[in-house]
N, C-alpha and C positions, 0 to 999 in steps of 0.2 A: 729779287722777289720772283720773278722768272722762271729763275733753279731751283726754287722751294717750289714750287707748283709741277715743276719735271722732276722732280725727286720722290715727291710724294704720290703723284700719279704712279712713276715707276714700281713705289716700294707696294700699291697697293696691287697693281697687278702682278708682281713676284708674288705676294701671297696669295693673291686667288688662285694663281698656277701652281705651287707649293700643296693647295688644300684641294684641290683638282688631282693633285698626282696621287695623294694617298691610296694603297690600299687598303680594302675592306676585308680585316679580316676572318668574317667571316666567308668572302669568296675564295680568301686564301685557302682556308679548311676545305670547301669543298673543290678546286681544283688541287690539290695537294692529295686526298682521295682518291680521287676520279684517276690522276697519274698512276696509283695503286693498281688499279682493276686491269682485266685481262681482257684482254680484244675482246674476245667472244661476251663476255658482258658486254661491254660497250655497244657493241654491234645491237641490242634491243634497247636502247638509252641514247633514241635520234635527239632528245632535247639537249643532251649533251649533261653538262659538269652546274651552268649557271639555275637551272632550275631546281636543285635537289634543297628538300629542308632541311634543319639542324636543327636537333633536339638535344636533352641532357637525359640520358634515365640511368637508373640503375639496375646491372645485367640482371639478367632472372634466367635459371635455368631450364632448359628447352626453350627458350624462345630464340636461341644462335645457335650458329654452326661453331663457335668458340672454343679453341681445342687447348688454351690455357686456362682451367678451373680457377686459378686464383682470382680473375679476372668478376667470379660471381660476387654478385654483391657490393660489386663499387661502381663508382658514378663511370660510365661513359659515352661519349659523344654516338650520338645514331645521324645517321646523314640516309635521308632517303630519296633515290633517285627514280622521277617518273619513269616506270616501260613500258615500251609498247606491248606488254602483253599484260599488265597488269589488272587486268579484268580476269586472266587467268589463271595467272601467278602472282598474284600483288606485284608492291613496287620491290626495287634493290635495294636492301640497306644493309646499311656498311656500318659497324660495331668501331669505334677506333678510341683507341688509348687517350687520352687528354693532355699527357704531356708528352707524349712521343711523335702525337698526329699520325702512328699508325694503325692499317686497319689490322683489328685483331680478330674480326670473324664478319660472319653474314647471318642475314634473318635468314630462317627459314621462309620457304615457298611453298604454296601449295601445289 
């Protein structure tokens, strides 16, 4: 009876650490991005990788830097990342493919 009470304790804390370890894939997305970006972005995006949103839109043209056209008009992932200078340039956002996970252009800034 013992062993069934050490067993069962065991197997319930294997899964709570099991479901503890998961990743979220949505933080996957955006550290998966953020690896993308070039120092010098980085370098205005003190909050780093874990604060940026993730949206769904579909591209529209002029509103990216996106230098493959075929790209207009279908669905892709926008990740936008707080800057610090965002008051005067808005934020960074990053255009990225849905099933490549890469980025495929940038918003425009003012």
């Amino acid at each position: 009876m013992r062993i069934r009470k050490i067993f069962f304790i065991f197997l319930i804390l294997t899964c709570f650490l099991l479901g503890a370890c998961k990743n979220n894939p949505e933080d996957e997305l955006r550290k998966t991005v953020w690896d993308q970006l070039s120092e010098h972005t980085k370098e205005e995006l003190s909050d780093g990788w874990k604060h940026a949103t993730i949206t769904t839109e579909t591209l529209q043209a002029g509103i990216s830097s996106v230098k493959d056209s075929s790209y207009i008009g279908k669905e892709v992932f926008r990740i936008s990342f707080p800057s610090d200078r965002s008051y005067k340039l808005g934020n960074v956002d990053a255009f990225v493919d849905m099933k490549t996970k890469k980025v495929i252009g940038f918003g425009l800034r003012d």
